[in-house]
N, C-alpha and C positions, 0 to 999 in steps of 0.2 A: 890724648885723643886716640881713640881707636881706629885700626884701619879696617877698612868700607871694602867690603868684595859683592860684586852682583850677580845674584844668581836669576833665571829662567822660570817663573809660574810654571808650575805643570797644571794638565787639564787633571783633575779629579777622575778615580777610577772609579765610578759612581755606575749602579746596577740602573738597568731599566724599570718603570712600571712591572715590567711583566719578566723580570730578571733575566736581562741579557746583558753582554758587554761585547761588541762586537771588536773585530779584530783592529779597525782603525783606532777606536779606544785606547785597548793594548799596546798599540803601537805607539801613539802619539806618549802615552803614561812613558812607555822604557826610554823612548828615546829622548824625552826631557829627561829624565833620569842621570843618562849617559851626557846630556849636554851641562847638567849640573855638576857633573865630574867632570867634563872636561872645561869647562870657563874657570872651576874651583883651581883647578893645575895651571890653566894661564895665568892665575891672578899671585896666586903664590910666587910665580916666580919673582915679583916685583916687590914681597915686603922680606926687607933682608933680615930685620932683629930676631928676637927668640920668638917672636911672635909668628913668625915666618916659618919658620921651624915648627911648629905646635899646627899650623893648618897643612906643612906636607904630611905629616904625623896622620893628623885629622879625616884626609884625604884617601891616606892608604886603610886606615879603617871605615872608612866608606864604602871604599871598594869592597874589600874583604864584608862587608857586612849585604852589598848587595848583590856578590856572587854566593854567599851561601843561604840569601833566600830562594834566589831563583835559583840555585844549585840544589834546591828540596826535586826539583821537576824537570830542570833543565839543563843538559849537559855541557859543556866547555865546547868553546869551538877547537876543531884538532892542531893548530896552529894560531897564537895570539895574530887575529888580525888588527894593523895599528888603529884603526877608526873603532872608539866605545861603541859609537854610534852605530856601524853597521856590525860588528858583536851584537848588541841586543838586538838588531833588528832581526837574525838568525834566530836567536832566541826566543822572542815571539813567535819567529812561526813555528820553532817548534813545540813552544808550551799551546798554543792552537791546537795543533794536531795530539797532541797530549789529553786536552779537556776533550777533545773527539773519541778517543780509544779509550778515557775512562768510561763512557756511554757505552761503547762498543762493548769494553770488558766486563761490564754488568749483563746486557744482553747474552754473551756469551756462555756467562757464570749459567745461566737458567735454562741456556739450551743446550747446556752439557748434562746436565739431570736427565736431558730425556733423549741424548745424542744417540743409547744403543738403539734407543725403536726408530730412528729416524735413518741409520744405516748412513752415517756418513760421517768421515775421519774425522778426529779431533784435535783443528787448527794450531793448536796450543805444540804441540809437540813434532812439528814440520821443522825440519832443518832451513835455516835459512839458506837460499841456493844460489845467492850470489857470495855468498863467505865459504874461503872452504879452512880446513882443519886449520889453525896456527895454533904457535907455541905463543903463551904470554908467561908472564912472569907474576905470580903470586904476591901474599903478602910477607911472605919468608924469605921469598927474592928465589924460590925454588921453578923453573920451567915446565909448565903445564899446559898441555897439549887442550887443544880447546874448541869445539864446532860448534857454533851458535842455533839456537832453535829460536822459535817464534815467541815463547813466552816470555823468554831474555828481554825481551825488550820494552815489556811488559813491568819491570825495577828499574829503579837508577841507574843500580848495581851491576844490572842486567846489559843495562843500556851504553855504559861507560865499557865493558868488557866489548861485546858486540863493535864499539866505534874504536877502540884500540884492534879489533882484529880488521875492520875495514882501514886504517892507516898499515895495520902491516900489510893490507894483498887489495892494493887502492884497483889495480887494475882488473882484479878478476869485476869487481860489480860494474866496471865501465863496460869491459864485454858482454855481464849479462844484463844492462839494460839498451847496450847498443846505440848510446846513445854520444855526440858529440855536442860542440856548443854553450857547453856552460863554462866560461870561464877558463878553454880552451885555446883561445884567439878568435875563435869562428864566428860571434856575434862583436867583436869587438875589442877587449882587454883578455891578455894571460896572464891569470892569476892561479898558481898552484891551490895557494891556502883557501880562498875560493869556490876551487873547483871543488877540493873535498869537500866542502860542509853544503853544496849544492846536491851528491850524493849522496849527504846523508840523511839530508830532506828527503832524497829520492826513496833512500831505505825507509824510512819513518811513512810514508805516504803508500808505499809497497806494501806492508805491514797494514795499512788503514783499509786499501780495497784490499785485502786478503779476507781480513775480518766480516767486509762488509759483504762479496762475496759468499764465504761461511752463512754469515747470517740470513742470505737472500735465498741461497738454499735450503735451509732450513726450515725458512717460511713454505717454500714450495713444495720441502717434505711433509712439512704438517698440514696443508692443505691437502696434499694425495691422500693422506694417511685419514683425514676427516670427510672425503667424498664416497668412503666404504661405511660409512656410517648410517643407520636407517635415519630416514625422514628428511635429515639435514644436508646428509651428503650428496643429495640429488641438485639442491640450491645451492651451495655452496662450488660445487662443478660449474653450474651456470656463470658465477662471476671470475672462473680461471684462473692462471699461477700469475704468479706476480712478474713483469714483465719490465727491463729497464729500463725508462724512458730518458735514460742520460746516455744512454751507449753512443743512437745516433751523433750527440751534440759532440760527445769526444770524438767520436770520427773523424768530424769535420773540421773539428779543430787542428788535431792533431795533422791531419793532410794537408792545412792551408799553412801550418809550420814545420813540415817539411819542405813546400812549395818557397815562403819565404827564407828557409835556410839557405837551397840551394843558390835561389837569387842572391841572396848577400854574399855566398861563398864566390860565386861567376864576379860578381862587383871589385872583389879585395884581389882575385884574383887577372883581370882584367885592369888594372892600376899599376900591379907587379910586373906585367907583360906589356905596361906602354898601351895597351890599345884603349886607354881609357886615361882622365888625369883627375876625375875626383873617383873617391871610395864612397857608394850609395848608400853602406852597410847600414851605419845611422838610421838614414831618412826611410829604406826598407823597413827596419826595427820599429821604426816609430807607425809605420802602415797594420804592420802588424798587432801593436797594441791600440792602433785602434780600431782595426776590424775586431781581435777580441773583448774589446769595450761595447763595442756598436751590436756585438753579435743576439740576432733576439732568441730570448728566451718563449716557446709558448706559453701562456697565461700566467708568468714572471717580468713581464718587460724585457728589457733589456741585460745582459752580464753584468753591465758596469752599474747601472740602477739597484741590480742585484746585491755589489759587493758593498757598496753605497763609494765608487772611486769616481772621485772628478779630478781628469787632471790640471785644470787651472787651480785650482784648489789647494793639492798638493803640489805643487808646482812652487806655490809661496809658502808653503809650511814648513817644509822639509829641503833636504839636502839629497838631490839624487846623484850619487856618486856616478851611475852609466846608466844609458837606455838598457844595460843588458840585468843589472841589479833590479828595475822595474817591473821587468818583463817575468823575472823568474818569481816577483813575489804576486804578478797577478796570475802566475800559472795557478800558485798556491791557492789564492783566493778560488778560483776558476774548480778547481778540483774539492774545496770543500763548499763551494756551490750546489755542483753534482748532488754530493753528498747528501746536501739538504734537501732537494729536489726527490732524491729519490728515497729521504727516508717520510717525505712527506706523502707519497703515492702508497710505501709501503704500510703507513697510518692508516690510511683512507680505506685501504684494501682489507684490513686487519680488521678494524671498525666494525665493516660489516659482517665479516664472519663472525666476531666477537659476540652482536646482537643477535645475529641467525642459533647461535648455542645460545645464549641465554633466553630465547623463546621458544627454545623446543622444552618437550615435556620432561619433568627430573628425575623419569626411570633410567634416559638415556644418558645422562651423567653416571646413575650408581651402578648400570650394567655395561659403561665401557669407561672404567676406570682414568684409560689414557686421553678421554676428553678433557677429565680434570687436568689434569699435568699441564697438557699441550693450551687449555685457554689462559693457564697462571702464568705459562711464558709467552703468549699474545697479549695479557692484560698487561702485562710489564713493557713491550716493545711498542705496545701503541703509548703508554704514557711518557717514552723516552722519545718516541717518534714526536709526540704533541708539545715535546717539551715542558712536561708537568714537572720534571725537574730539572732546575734551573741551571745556567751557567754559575752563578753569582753563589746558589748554593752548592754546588762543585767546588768552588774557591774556597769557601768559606770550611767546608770541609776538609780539604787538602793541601789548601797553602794561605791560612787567613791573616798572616804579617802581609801578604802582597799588597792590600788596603795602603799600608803606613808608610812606604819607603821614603818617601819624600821627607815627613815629617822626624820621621827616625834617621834620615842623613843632617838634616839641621841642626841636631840636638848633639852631633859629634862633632860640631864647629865651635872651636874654643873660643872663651868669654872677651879674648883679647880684640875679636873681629866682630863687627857689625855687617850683620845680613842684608841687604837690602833687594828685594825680591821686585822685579819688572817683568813687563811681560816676555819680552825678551832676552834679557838679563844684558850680555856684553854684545851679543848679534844686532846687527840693524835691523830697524821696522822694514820685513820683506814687499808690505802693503808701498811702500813709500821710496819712488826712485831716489837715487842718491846724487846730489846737486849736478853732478858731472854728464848725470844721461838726461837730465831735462831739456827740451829744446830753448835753443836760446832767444 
């Protein structure tokens, strides 16, 4: 008789209609994932024969098999943290931010062709300014002196050197983004290994409005540069530069979490001093995700409508290890919100200048050459703005084993064991109190 191990349904990493996959997706796919390596390690423990033996075997090539798919895109966290679970949930946000910058880096690619007439530096070759010079160690085992640039980050390669010099000099990038709170005690838990991979979100996010930035200006160069143009440039003046209508909403954000930091700090600090005997910090934190949930968006709805977060929802789905863990991944959501929002305006804006040159007459095409240039890197940025290319075909281009994990962890589970797949696997139905909290 074979021994029976249960593993967790995962949801299907399945494209939209209109090829999207959105982050909750992502998230829910790795972290069943993770939750299938970890019930697989609790159950092991219990079958002693060689058979027992053949699923820890089985197990470590699991692992091994789905850290170097997502090791195609995504880097190691800087310190094993012990939970699989919250490891890939770092992971997802950073291949997120990943499928963002390869958009980004295309855009880029076509505004460097025409970057001399546009007069303005090329983002690629900026030193990063919160790393400064370190020595790392080669592949010779030889010490090599090392300052990171923007492009770096840009490879794997790049990426993995870059987060080894942010582990050797952790504290220059906390001074240069001045920031406390993450994983510091100040919202709640000190967690060293934590803090770092919450800076390196930061760095990866830094890098994303750098880019976007870049490209905002570049829009506004080419707009100046098409308003000296006869016929056209007098209408295209009329509709003006492109202007960001996410700046105010970060403002405001960012000011109502300063305002909440400092109340949670007064709270923990007022408990320590006696003049107080609970710690508010919690129920503060929780005020705060949901003013940022509740916060409206103009002609978006709401933030939280926006990111598609309900928290009763996620509430029974998932494992929230702190309010401080939640908060930091709806910052994430929250900032590639922005994102969308502003590359949707900068669509709309592009659009029409796009149509304003294609109905002008075709001498003014072949007597200012630089019109040409300049509408082939507008035709490209409204189609990346509009989404004419997909997330799904992103994937599918650059990491198309991500589809299979599941099914490709299965098939490394020796013949000795029988799988048996629930929705749950070994977790109880979170939908369904458990006999002891029923009312009597």
């Amino acid at each position: 008789m074979r021994a029976i191990v249960y593993v967790p349904e995962i949801p299907g990493l399945e494209c939209s209609a209109s090829g999207k996959i959105s982050f909750r997706q992502l998230e829910d796919y790795f972290v069943g994932i993770s939750k299938i390596i970890s019930q697989l390690k609790l159950q092991a423990k219990f079958i002693q024969d060689e058979c027992g033996k053949e699923l820890i075997q089985a197990i470590r090539d699991i692992e091994k098999l789905v850290d170097d798919i997502t090791g195609i895109l995504m880097t190691d966290v800087f310190k094993k943290i012990k939970s699989k679970e919250q490891e890939m949930k770092y992971k997802v946000r950073e291949f997120m931010k990943e499928i963002d910058v390869w958009f980004q880096k295309k855009i880029v690619e076509a505004l460097l062709k025409i970057i001399s007439i546009l007069g303005i530096p090329n983002p690629l070759t900026t030193p990063i300014p919160f790393i400064t010079a370190v020595t790392l160690i080669d592949e010779k085992g030889n010490p090599v002196r090392y300052q990171p640039v923007v492009k770096d980050l840009f490879t794997k390669e790049g990426k993995v050197k870059v987060k080894a010099a942010i582990a050797e000099d952790i504290e220059s990038i906390k001074k240069f983004f001045g920031e406390d709170g993450k994983y510091d005690g100040t919202l709640g838990i000190k967690s060293p290994e934590h803090e770092a991979e919450e800076f390196w979100q930061k760095a990866l996010r830094w890098m994303k409005e750098l880019l976007s930035d870049f490209i905002a200006a570049c829009i506004n160069a080419m707009i100046s540069l098409l308003t000296k143009i006869p016929i056209i440039g007098p209408i295209i003046k009329r509709l003006g530069i492109f202007i960001d209508p996410t700046k105010p909403i970060k403002e405001q954000l960012k000011l109502q979490y300063e305002e909440f930091k400092k109340q949670i700090k007064k709270s923990k600090e007022d408990v320590l001093s006696g003049k107080a005997f609970e710690d508010l910090g919690e129920k503060l934190l929780n005020e705060l995700i949901d003013f940022v949930l509740n916060l409206p968006i103009p002609l978006f709805g709401t933030l939280g409508n926006l990111i598609g977060f309900d928290k009763e929802t996620r509430k029974k789905k998932e494992t929230v290890h702190s309010k401080e863990e939640l908060w930091h991944r709806i910052e994430d959501a929250f900032e590639d919100t922005m994102e969308k929002i502003k590359k949707f305006f900068q669509g709309d804006l592009l659009a029409k200048i796009h149509d304003i040159i294609l109905k002008a007459p075709g001498w003014i095409l072949n007597q200012f050459p630089i019109v040409k240039k300049i509408i082939k890197a507008i035709k490209l940025i409204i189609d990346i703005c509009r989404g004419k290319v997909s997330i799904c075909v992103v994937l599918n281009i650059i990491l198309k084993p991500i589809f299979s994990i599941p099914d490709a962890i299965l098939k490394l589970i020796p013949s000795c064991i029988e799988v048996k797949r629930t929705k749950y696997g070994l977790e109880p139905n979170p939908e369904v109190s458990p006999q002891w909290a029923k009312p009597a």
